[in-house]
N, C-alpha and C positions, 0 to 999 in steps of 0.2 A: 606591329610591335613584336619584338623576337620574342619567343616564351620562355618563361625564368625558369629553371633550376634550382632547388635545395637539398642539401644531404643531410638530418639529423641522428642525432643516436637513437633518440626516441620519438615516435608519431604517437600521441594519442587523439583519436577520432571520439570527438563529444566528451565539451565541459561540463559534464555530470559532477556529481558529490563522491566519484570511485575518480575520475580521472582528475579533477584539478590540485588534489593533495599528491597526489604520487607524480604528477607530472614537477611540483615542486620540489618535492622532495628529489627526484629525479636530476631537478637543474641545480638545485643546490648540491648536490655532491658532484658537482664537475661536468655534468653532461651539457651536450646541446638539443634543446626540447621546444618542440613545436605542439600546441594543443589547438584541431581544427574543428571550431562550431560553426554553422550555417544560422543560428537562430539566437539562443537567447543562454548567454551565460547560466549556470547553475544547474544545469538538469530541470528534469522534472519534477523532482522534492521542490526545488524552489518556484519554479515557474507557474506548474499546476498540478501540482501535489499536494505533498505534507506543507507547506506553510500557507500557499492561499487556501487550500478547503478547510487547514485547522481555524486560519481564522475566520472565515465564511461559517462555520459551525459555532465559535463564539458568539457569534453575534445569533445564531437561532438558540442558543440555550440561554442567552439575555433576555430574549423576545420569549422563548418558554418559561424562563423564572420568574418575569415580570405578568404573564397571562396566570401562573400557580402562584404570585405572591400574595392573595387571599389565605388561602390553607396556614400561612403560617400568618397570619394576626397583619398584614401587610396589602393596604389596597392601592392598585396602581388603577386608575381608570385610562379606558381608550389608549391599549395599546396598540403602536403603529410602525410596520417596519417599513425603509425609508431603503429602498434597492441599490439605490444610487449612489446615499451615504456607505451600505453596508459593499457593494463594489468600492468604493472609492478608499474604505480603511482598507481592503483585500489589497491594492492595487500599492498603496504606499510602502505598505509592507514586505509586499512581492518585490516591488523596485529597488527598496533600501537594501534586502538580501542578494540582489541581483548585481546593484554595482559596489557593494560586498567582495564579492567572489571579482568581478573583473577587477577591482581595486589590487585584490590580493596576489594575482597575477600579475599585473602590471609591476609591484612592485615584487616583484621576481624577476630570476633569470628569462623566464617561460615565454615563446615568441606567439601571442594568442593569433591566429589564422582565421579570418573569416569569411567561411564559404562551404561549400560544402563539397566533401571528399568522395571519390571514387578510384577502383584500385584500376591499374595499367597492368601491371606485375605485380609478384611475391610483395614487394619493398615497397613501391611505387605508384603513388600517389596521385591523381590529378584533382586537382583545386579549384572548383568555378567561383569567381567571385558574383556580387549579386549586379555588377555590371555588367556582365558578361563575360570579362576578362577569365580567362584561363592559366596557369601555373602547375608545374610538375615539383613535386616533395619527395624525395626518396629516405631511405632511414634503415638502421640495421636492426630494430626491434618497433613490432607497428603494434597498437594495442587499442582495440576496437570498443568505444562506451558512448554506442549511437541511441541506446533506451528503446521505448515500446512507442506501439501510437493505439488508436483506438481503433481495437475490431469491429467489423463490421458483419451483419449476418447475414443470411441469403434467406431474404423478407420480402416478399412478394411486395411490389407498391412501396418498398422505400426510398430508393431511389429519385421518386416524386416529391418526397416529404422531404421538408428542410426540419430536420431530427439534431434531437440534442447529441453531444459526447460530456466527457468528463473534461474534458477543456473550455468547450463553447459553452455551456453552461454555465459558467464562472462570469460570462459576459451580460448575463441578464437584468436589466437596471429596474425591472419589473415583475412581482411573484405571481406566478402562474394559476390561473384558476385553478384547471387538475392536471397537474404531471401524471404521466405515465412511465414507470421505470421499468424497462426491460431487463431482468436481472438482479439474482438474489445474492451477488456475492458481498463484499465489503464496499466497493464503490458506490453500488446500487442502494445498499441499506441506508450508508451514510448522509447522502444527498436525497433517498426518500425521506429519512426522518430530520434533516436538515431544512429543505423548504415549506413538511408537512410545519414545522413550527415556526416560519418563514408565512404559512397562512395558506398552503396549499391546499386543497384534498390530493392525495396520492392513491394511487394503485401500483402496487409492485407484482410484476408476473415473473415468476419462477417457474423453469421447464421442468425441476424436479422436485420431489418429494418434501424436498425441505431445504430449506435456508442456509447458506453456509457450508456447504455439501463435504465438504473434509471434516467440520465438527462432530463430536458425539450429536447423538439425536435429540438428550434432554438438555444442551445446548443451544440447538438451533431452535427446537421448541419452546424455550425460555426466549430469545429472541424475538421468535413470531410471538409471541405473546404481550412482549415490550413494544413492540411497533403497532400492535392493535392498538394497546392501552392508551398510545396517540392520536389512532385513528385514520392509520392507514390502513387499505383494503389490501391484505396477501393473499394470491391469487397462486395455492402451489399445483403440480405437475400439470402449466398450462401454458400451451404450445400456441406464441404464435402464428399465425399463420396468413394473414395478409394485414399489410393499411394502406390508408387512403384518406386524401383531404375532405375534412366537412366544414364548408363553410368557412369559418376562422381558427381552427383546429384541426383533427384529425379522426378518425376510427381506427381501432384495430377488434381485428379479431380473434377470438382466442379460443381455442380448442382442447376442452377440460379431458380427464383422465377416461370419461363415460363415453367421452363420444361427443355430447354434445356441445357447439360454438356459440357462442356469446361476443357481441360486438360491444366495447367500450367507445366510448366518445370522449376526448381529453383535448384541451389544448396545447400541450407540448408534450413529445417522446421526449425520451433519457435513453438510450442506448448505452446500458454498461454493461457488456458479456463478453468485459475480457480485452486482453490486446494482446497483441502481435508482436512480432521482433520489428525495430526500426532498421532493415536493412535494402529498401528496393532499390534505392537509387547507388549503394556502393559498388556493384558489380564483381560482387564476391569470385561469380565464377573465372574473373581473370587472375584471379590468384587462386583458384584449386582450393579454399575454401570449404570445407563444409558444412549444412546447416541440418537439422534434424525435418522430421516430417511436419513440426508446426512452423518451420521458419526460423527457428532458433540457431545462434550458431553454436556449433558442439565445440565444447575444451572437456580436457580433462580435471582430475580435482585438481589440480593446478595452474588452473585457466590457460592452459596452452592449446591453441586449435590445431587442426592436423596439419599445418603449415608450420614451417617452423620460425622462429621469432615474432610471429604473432598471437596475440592472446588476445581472450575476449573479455569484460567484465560487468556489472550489471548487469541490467534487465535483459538488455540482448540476448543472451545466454540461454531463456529460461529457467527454468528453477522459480525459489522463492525471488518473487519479485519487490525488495524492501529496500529503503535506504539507507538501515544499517549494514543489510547486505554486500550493497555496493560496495560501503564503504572499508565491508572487511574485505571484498575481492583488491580495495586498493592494499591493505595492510598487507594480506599474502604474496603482493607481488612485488612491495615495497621489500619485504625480508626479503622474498628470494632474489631480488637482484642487487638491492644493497648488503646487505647483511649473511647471506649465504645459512640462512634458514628455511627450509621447505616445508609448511604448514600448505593444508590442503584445507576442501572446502568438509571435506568429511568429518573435520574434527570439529567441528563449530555448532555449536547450537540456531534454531533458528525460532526467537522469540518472534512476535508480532501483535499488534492492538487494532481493535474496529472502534474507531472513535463515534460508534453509537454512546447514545447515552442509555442506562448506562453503558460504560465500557467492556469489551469483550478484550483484558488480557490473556495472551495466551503461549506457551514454552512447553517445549518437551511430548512426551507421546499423548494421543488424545485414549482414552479406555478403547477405542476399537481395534487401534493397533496396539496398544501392549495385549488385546487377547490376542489377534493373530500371531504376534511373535511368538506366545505360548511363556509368555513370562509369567511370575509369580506375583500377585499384585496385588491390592488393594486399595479401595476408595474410601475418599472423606468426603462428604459433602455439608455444607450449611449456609441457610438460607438467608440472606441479607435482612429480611424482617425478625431476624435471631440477633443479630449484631447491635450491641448497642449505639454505636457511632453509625449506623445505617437509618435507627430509632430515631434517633435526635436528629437528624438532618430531613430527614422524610424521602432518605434513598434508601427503598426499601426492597426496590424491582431487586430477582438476581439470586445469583450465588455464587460460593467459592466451592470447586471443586481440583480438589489433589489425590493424585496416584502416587502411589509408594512401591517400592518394592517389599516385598514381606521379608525377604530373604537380609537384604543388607539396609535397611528401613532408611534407604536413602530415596529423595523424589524423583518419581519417572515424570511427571508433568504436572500442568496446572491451566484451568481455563476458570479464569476468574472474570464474572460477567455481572460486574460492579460499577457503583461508584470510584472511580480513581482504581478501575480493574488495570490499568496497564502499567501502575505502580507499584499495585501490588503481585501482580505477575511477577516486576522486575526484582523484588523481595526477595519472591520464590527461588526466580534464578540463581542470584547470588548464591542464597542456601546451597541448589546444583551446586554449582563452581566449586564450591567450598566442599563440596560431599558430607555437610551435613546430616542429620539423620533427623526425621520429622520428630524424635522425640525430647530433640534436644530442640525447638522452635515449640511442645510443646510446653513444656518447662523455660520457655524465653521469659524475660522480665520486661514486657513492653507497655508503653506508657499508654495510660487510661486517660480519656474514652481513645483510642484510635483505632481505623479499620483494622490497620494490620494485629493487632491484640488479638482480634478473631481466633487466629491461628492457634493461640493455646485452647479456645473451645474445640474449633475444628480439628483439632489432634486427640485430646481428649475423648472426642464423639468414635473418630477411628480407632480408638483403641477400645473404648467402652464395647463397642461392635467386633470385637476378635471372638473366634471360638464359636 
């Protein structure tokens, strides 16, 4: 069979949560728009991200309220979590968001493409279908949103292990005696404190000093301390260094900050330390491409990579890796090509949540960097078992902490590591946006008992503290 030809205005590679609104929007204003997945509509947010892990975590903080619903006058006997049922709500959820998004497409202009792309030329496209069949796409602006996958480290004897990720893990209709999570970042925290209340024991190794490694220190500390409180073993600046099968499980060994190595025994790894750009199989280098030194491909703050008519968005890219992110690289490039607005990525904030419980919201500079910048600043802090609505609920883990500026008493950040923290982050921000001044949220009229009212203690306390 002869191989087909097509010519679009616009390629976007991977229906993420950045490319399938701008790809419509794209076809709704006139254009002709081809969007090429190999796998599974929606991105990663949807597939194995933000909605199947939020609801996977649902259901351990069900299983956790119902093991704590003694404390508050409430007895549940023999609780039991059921893997299969709790897979099988993940899965329906996942599905329904899934043909969602293809629904949404289909009922657009948009020509959805299935297979998976690599480049010929600048423009030019080649298409393997999963039959084999091959196809050539060409196009005058190509726009690259292929996502991460999970890294992999250089671990002596893993290779041998058939080891968890942040994807395959999703697939366990069974909870683990003791997981082993490699990795103290948000991934790692999330799904230790996930199947720890799922029924696991866990052990989480962290190669460095502490938890969360971009946070302040009496954050991540606040952290490891919430994760104890459940009864996971954190295991910080400890370097693994080999595994290997035992029996029906695994060993690794781990090599503390002293010198001395210690062999864990577990039945399932978690590998979370990070991902990579999903770029191997595109063949960037036939179009002159470039990528940085982890893989990433480089654009400017206007997602243009050093080729020209191509741009990159999402995760691919590097940077913060979020799905609101994504979703603002589509808005940037949606103005700049409809609308002839050039917004960059420099002007944007980049909030984010660790759907630990409780939550770590977080916006704006963390205290380490407003010292290094040498700004003028000061801190509020207060502690969740100060909050009356933290009282009343028996979410007492935590704190709220806010940076101000002294100078213009507008908020430089906030890491709020709460109850409904990613709420109240989002609070904070707005205040940002608005340029606000913390003493006008200190003098706010907010309704009692709720979290957010804190804020008039917590300003209070920063002001009580001047001088």
């Amino acid at each position: 069979m002869a191989e087909q030809q097509q010519h679009f205005d616009s390629i976007i590679i991977g229906a993420g949560q950045g490319g399938i609104p701008l790809a419509k929007d794209l076809a709704g204003a006139g254009e002709k728009v081809a969007i090429v997945e190999q796998e599974h509509v929606g991105g990663s947010c949807v597939n194995y991200g933000c909605t199947p892990t939020k609801t996977l975590i649902a259901s351990a903080h069900a299983a956790h309220a119902a093991r704590e619903a003694g404390e508050y006058g409430v007895d549940v006997p023999d609780v039991h979590v059921d893997m299969r049922r709790v897979k099988q709500r993940r899965d329906e959820i996942v599905l329904t968001s899934r043909e969602n998004n293809v629904q949404g497409l289909e009922n657009s202009a948009v020509k959805l493409v299935r297979g998976s792309a690599s480049f010929l030329g600048q423009k030019t496209l080649q298409i393997a279908a999963a039959d084999g069949s091959t196809h050539t796409l060409t196009a005058d602006r190509i726009i690259i949103n292929t996502g991460t996958t999970p890294r992999v480290p250089d671990l002596a004897g893993l290779e041998g292990i058939d080891f968890l990720n942040y994807k395959t893990i999703q697939n366990l209709t069974h909870v683990p005696e003791h997981l082993i999570v490699l990795g103290g970042g948000y991934i790692g925290l999330e799904f230790g404190q996930m199947f720890r209340r799922f029924g696991s024991n866990v052990t989480l190794v962290q190669h460095s000093d502490q938890l969360l490694t971009r946070e302040d220190e009496d954050v991540a500390d606040e952290m490891k301390q919430m994760l104890e409180n459940d009864g996971i073993r954190v295991m910080l600046s400890a370097q693994p260094r080999q595994v290997s099968k035992q029996d029906e499980g695994i060993t690794l060994t781990v090599k503390a900050k002293d010198g001395t190595e210690e062999k864990i025994s577990g039945s399932h790894l978690l590998v979370a330390i990070g991902v990579k750009a999903n770029t191997d199989g595109l063949t960037l280098a036939n179009a002159g491409i470039e990528t940085d030194k982890k893989g990433n491909i480089k654009t400017d703050k206007h997602l243009r990579t050093n080729v020209e008519g191509v741009y990159a968005i999402g995760d691919v890219k590097g940077g913060p890796q979020f799905t609101h992110i994504s979703y603002d690289d589509y808005r940037i490039l949606r103005d700049s090509f409809l609308h002839d607005r050039h917004r960059s990525t420099d002007e944007r904030p980049i909030p984010y949540c660790v759907f630990t419980e409780p939550q770590l919201g977080r916006v704006g500079l963390t205290e380490q960097e407003a010292h290094a910048q040498k700004l003028p600043y000061k801190v509020a802090k207060i502690p969740m078992s100060k909050v009356a609505r933290g009282i009343e609920t028996g979410n007492t883990q935590g704190f709220m902490k806010v940076l101000v500026n002294q100078e213009t008493e507008e908020i430089l950040g906030a890491a709020i590591l709460a109850a409904e923290g990613g709420e109240l982050m989002t609070a904070l921000q707005i205040a940002m946006m608005g340029k606000l001044s913390y003493k006008q949220l200190k003098e706010g009229v907010f309704a009692h008992p709720t979290y957010l009212e804190a804020l008039n203690n917590l300003f209070t306390k920063m002001d009580s503290s001047d001088g």
